[in-house]
C-alpha positions as CSV (number, residue, x, y, z in Angstrom):
1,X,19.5,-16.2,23.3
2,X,20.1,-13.2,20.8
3,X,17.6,-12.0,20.2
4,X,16.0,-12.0,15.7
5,X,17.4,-8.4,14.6
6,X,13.9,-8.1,13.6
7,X,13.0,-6.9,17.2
8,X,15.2,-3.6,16.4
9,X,13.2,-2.7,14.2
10,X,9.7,-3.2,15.5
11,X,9.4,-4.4,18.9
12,X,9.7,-7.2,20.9
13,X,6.4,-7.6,22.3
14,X,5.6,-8.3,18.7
15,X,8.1,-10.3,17.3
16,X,7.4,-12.6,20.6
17,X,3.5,-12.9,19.0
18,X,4.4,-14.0,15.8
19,X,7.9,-16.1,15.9
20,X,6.4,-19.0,16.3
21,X,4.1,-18.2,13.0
22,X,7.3,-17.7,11.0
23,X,8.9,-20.7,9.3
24,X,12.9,-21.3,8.8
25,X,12.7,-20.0,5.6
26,X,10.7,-16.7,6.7
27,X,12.9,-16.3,9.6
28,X,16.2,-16.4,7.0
29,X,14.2,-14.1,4.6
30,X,13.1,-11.9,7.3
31,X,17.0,-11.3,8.8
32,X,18.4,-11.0,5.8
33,X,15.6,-8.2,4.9
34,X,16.9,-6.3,7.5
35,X,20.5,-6.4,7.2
36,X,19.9,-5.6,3.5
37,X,18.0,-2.6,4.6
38,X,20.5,-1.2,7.4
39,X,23.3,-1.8,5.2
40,X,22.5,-1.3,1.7
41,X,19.3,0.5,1.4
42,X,19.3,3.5,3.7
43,X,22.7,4.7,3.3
44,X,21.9,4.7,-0.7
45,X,18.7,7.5,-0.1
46,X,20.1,10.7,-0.6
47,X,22.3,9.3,-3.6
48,X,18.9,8.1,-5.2
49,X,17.2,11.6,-4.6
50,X,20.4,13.6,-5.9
51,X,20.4,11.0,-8.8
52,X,17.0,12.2,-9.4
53,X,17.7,15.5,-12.2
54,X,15.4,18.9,-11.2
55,X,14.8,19.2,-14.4
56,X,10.9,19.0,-15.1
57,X,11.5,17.0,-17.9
58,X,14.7,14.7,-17.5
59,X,13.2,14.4,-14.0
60,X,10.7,11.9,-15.9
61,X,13.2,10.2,-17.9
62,X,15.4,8.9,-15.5
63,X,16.1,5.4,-14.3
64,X,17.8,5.7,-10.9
65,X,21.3,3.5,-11.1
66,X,22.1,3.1,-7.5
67,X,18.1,1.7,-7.3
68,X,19.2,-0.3,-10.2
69,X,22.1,-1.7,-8.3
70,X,20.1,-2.4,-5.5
71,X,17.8,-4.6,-7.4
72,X,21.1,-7.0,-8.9
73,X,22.0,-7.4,-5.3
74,X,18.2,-8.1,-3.7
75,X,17.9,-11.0,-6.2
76,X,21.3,-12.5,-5.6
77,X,20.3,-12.7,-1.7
78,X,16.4,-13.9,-2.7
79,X,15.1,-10.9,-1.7
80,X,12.7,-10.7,-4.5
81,X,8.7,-10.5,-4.6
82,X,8.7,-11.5,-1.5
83,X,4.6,-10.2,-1.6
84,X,3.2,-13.0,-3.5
85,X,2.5,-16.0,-1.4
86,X,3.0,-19.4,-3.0
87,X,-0.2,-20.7,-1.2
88,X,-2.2,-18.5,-3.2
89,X,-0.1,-18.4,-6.2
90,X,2.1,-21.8,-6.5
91,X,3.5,-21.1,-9.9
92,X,4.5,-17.5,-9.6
93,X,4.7,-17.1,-5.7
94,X,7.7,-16.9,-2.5
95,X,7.0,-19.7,0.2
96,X,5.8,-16.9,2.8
97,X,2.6,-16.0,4.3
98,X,0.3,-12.8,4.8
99,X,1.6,-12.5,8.4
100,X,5.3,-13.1,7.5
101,X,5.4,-10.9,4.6
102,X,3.3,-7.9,7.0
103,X,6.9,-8.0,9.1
104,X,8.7,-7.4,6.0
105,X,6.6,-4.3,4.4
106,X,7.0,-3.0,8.0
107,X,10.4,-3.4,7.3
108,X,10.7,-2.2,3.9
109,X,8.5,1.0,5.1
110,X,11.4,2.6,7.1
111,X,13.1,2.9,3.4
112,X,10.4,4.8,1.9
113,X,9.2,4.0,-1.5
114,X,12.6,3.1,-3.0
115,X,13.0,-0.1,-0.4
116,X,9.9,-1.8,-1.9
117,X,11.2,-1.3,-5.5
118,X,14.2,-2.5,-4.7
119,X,13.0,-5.7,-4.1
120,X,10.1,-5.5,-6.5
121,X,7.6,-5.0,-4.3
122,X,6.5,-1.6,-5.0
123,X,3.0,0.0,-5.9
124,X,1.0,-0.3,-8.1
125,X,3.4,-3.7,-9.3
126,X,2.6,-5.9,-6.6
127,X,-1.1,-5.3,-6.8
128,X,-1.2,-5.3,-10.8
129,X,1.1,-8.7,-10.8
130,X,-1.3,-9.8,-8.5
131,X,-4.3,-9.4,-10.6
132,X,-2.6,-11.0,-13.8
133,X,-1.5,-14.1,-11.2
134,X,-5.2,-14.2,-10.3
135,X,-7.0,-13.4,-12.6
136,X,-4.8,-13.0,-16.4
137,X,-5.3,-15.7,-19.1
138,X,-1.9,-17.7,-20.0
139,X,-1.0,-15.5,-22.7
140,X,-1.8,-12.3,-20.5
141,X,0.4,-14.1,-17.9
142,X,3.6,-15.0,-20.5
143,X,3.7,-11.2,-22.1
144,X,3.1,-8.9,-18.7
145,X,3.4,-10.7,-15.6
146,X,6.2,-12.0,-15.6
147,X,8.2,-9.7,-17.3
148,X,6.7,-8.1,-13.8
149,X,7.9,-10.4,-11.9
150,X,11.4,-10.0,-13.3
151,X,11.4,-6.7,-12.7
152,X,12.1,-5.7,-16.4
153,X,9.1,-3.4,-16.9
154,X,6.6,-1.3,-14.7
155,X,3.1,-0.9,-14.6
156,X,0.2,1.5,-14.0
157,X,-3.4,1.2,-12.3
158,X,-5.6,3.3,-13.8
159,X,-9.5,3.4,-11.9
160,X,-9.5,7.1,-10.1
161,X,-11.4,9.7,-12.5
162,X,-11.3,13.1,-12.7
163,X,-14.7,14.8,-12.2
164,X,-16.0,12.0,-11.1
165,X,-16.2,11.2,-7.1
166,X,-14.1,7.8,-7.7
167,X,-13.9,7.2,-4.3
168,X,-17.2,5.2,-5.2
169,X,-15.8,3.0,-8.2
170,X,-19.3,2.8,-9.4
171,X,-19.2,6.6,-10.5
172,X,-16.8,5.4,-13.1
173,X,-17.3,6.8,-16.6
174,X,-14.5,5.4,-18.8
175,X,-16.1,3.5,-21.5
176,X,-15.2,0.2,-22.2
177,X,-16.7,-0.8,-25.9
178,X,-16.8,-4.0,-27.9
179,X,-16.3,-2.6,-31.6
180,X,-15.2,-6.2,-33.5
181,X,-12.1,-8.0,-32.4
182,X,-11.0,-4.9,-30.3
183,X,-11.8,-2.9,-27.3
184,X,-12.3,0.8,-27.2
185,X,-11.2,2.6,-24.1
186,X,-12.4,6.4,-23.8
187,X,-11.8,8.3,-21.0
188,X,-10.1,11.0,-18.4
189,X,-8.6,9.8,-15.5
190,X,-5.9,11.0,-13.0
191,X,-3.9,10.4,-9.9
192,X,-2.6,7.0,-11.9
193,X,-0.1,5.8,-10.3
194,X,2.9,4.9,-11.9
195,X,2.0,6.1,-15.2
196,X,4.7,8.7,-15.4
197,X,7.5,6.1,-15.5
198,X,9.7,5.1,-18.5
199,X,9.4,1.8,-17.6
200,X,6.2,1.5,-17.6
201,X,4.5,-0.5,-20.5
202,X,1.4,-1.4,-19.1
203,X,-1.6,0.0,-17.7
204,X,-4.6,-1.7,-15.7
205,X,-7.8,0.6,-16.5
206,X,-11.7,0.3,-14.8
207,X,-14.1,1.5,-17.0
208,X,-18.0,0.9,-17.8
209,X,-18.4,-2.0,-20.3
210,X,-22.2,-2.6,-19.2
211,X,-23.8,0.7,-17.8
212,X,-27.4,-0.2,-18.1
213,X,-26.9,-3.4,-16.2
214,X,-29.2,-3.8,-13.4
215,X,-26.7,-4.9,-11.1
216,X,-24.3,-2.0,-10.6
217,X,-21.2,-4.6,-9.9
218,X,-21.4,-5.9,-13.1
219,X,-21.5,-2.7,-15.0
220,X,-17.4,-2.8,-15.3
221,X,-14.5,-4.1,-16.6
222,X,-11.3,-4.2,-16.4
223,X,-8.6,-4.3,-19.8
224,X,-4.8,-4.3,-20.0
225,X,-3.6,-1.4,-22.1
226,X,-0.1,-1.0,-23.4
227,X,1.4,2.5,-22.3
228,X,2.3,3.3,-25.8
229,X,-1.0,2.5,-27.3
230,X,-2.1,5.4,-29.5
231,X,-4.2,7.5,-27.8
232,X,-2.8,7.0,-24.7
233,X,-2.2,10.4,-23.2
234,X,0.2,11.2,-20.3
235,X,-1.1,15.1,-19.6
236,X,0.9,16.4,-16.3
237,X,1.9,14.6,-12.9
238,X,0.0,14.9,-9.8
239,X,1.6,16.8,-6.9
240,X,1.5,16.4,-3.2
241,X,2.4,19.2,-1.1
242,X,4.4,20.1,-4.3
243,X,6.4,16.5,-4.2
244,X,5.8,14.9,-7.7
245,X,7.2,11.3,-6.7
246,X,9.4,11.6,-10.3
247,X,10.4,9.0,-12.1
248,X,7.1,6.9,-11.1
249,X,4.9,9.6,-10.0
250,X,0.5,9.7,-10.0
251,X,-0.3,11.3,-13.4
252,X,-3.1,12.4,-15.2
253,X,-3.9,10.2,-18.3
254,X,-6.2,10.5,-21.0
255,X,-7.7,7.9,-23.1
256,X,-8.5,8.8,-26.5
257,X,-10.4,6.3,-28.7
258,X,-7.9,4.0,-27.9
259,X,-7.8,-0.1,-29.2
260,X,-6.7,-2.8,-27.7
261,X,-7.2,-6.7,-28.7
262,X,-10.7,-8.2,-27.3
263,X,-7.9,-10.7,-25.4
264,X,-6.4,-7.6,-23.4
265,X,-10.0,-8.3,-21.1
266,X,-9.1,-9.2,-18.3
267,X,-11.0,-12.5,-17.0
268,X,-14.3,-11.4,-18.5
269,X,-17.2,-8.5,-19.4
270,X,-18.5,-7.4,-16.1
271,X,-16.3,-8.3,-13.8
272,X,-14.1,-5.4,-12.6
273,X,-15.7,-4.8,-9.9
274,X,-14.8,-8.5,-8.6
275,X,-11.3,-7.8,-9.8
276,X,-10.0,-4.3,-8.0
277,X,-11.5,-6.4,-4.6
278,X,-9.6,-9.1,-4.9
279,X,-6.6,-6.2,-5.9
280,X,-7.6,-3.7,-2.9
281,X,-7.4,-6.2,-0.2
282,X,-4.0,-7.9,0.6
283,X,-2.3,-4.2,-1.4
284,X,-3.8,-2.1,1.5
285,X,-2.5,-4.1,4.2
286,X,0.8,-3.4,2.4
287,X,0.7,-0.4,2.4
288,X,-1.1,-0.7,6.2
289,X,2.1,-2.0,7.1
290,X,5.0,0.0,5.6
291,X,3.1,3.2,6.8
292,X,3.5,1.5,9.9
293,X,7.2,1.0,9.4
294,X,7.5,4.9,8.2
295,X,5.7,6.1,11.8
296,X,8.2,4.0,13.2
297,X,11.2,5.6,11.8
298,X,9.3,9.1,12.3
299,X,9.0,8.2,15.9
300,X,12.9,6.8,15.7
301,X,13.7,10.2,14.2
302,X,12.0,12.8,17.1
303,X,13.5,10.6,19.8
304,X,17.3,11.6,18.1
305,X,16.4,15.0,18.2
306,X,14.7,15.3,21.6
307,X,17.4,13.4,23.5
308,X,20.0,15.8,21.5
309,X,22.4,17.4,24.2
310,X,22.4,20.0,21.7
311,X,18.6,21.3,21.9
312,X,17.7,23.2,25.0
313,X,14.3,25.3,25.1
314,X,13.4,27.3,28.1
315,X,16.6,25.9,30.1
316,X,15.5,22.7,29.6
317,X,16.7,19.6,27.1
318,X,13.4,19.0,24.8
319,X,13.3,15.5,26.2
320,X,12.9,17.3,30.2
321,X,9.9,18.6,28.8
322,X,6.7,16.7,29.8
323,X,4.6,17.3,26.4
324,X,7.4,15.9,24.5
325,X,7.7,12.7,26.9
326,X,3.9,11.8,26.6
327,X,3.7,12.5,22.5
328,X,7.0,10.2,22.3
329,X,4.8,7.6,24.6
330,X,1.1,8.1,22.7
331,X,3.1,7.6,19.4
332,X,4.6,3.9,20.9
333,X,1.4,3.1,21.8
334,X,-0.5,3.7,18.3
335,X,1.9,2.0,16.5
336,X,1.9,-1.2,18.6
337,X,-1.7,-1.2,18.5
338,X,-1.9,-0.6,15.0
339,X,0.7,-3.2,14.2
340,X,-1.8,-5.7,15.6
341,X,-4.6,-4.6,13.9
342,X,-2.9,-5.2,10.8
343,X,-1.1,-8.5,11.7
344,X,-4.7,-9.5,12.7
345,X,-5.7,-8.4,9.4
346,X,-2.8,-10.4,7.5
347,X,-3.4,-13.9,9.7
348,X,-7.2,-13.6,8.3
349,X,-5.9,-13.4,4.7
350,X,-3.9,-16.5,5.0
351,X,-6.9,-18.4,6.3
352,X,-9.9,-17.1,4.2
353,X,-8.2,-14.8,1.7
354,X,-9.2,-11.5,1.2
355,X,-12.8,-11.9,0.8
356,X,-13.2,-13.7,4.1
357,X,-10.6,-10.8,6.2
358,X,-13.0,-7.5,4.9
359,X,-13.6,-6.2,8.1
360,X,-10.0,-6.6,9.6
361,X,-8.9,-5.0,6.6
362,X,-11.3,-2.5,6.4
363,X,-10.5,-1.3,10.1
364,X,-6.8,-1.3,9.5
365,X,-6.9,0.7,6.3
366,X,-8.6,3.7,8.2
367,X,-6.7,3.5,11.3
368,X,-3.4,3.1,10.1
369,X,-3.0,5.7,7.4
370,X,-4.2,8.0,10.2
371,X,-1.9,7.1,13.1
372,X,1.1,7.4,10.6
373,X,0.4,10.7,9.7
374,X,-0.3,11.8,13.3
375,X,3.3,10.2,14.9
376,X,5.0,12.1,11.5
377,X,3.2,15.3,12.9
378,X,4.7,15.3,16.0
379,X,8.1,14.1,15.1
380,X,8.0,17.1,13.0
381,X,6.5,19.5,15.9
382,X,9.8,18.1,17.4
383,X,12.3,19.5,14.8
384,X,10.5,22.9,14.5
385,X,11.0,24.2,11.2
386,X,13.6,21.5,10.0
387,X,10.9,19.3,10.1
388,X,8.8,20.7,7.0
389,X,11.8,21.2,5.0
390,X,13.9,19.0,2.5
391,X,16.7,18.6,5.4
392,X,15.0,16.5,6.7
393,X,12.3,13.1,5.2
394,X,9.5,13.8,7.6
395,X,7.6,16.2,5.3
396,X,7.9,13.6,1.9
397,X,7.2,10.8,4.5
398,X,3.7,13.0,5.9
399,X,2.9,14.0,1.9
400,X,2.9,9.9,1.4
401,X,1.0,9.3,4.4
402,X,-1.6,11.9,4.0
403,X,-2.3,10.5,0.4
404,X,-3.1,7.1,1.9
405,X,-6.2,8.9,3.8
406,X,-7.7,9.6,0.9
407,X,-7.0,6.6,-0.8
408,X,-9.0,4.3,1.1
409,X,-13.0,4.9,2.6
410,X,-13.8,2.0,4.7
411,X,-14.8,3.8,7.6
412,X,-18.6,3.5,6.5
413,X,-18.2,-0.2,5.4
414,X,-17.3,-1.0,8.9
415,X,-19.7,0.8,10.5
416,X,-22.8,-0.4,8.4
417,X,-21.1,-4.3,9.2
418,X,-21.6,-3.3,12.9
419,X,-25.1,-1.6,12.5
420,X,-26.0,-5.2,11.3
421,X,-25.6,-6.5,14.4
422,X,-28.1,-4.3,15.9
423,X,-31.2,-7.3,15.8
424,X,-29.6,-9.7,17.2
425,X,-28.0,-7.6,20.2
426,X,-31.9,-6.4,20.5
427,X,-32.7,-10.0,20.8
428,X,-30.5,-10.7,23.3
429,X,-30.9,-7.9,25.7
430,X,-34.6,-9.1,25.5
431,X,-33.2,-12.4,26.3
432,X,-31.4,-11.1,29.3
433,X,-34.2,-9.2,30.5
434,X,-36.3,-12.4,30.7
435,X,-33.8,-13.8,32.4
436,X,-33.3,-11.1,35.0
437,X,-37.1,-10.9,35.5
438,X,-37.1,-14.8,36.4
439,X,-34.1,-14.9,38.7
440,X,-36.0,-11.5,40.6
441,X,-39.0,-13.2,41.1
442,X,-37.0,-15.3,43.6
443,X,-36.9,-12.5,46.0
């Protein structure tokens, strides 16, 4: 039997776990995901890079055609927003699951940011359409999502703060007033992801709407802001490792005194917090799993070059060289491992939602980002100095992958859940004991 060309791609091991999980449809979705990719995507990166001006200010203007082009032929095949499941979203959602759509992000991941847009399901606009789906009133729903959905604008997530350790969301200082039928937004934030776009006309912001609330998850909210509200300031993008991710880029935005309809509130006064969970949850695993698909192009990558008749160091080909042979086999093995982990992670989703899978995706969301960035490292230890420059993607791909680090801090959360099982292991190593004392007295 031929084998699903998925299994090129990942691995077979895998695919042999979860083909069973996969319906017709997903199967069909999933092959047609990857032809699109092999034959469509990749061989259109470097046009969308050179389509890309370096001027610092057309650079920000610029809609990128052959991305454009893409998009006309993803949603003639169905290949489009393939992240929102129909179980949890029956009017807006694709017929596929958590676990089937983790195979495709994989997928999309070897294609770098440009492969998710090109099917619409790029961040922040999966996670934003998601909280509209979830949580938006009707009319909210008619004038943003699914102008989303169609891919017709973009959208921004605005919650990270400057001077202000965000990484804690309850630090947040952006005020969020009630002054008559409208709401006030003041504040400073940065890093806001797609905020530098042309397209975009929306932006989600997290801000304080209660701050002398006794209970400190109900101290913010959340409010839908058009991008050309006034006040509305776009200040500079954000670089990485001097990469500014133009046209979308993570800019630093300023809201000045700005006013927005009391029905821009999005499901209700105190209940951000509730919000940017439901948000943070099934988004990570996305990006769990195309970082996953990035360290397996990376590893894809430094096998090419090490098995390059080419490249010879010390008399010998790189690939005769036992460092390189047991990096190339430590980098197979964290990314099978990690693939489970998230897949594990994904399966919980579809059966309790995101609420219910916190501690599958919290373990993913600090493993993965990690492992990425290490098989990039060594893929690039393999290319010597071609691998930090632009010849070659590894050094955009690490700059992504180092970012995702940062962007998620669930190490702590996971180990506070296990310190909570501390009593009842006490109890039953007592239990034991008692139980080993009574089979001794036998002797």
């Amino acid at each position: 039997m031929t084998p699903h060309p998925v299994v090129e791609l990942t691995s077979e091991a895998s695919w042999n776990l979860i083909e069973d999980r996969f319906t017709p449809y997903g199967k069909e979705t999933l092959a047609k995901l990857v032809y699109f990719l092999q034959d469509e995507i990749l061989p259109s990166v470097k046009l969308a890079h050179a389509q890309i001006p370096k001027d610092p200010v057309q650079r920000w203007k610029t809609v990128v055609p052959v991305i454009e082009e893409l998009k006309v032929k993803a949603r003639k095949l169905g290949l489009w927003n393939l992240f929102l499941s129909k179980t949890h979203y029956p009017e807006h959602g694709v017929p596929l699951t958590n676990v089937e759509y983790a195979v495709m992000a994989e997928i999309l991941g070897r294609g770098g940011h440009m492969a998710s847009e090109a099917v619409n399901c790029s961040a922040p606009d999966t996670g934003n359409m998601e909280v509209i789906a979830r949580y938006g009133s009707p009319e909210q729903q008619k004038k943003w999502l699914i102008p989303l959905l169609n891919g017709e604008i973009r959208s921004a997530f605005a919650m990270t703060e400057r001077f202000v350790s965000s990484s804690d969301a309850r630090n947040i200082k952006t005020s969020i007033k009630r002054e008559g039928d409208e709401i006030v937004i003041n504040g400073h934030k940065w890093w806001i992801s797609g905020a530098g776009d042309p397209r975009t006309k929306l932006h989600l912001v997290m801000g304080k709407s209660d701050p002398d609330n006794e209970n400190v998850y109900q101290q913010q909210s959340v409010v839908i802001v058009p991008s050309d509200a006034p006040g509305v300031k776009i200040i500079r993008p954000m670089e990485v490792f001097g990469y500014d991710d133009a046209p979308e880029g993570h800019c630093e935005v300023i809201y000045d005194n700005v006013r927005v309809p009391v029905s821009n509130l999005v499901l209700g006064w105190g209940r951000g917090f509730e919000i940017i969970q439901g948000r943070l949850g099934p988004g990570r695993i996305h990006h769990c799993m195309r970082s996953i698909g990035a360290a397996s192009r990376a590893l894809d990558l430094m096998i090419e070059r090490v098995t390059d008749p080419t490249r010879k160091t010390f008399g010998k080909f790189l690939y005769q060289h036992g460092t390189v042979v047991a990096e190339i086999a430590r980098s197979r093995a964290e990314i099978e491992s990690a693939r489970l982990l998230v897949l594990s992670a994904a399966l919980q989703i579809d059966k309790k939602r995101a609420k219910g899978a916190l501690k599958e995706i919290g373990i993913a969301k600090f493993v993965v980002p990690a492992m990425a960035c290490g098989v990039v490292d060594r893929a690039m230890q393999a290319y010597g100095a071609e691998g930090l420059s632009q010849d070659q993607e590894l050094a955009s791909m690490y700059a992504q992958l180092r970012t995702l680090r940062l962007a998620d801090v669930h190490i702590q959360q996971v180990g506070q859940r296990e310190l909570k099982r501390g009593p009842g292991l006490h109890k039953r190593s007592a239990e034991l004991k008692q139980k080993e004392n009574t089979v001794l007295t036998k002797l």
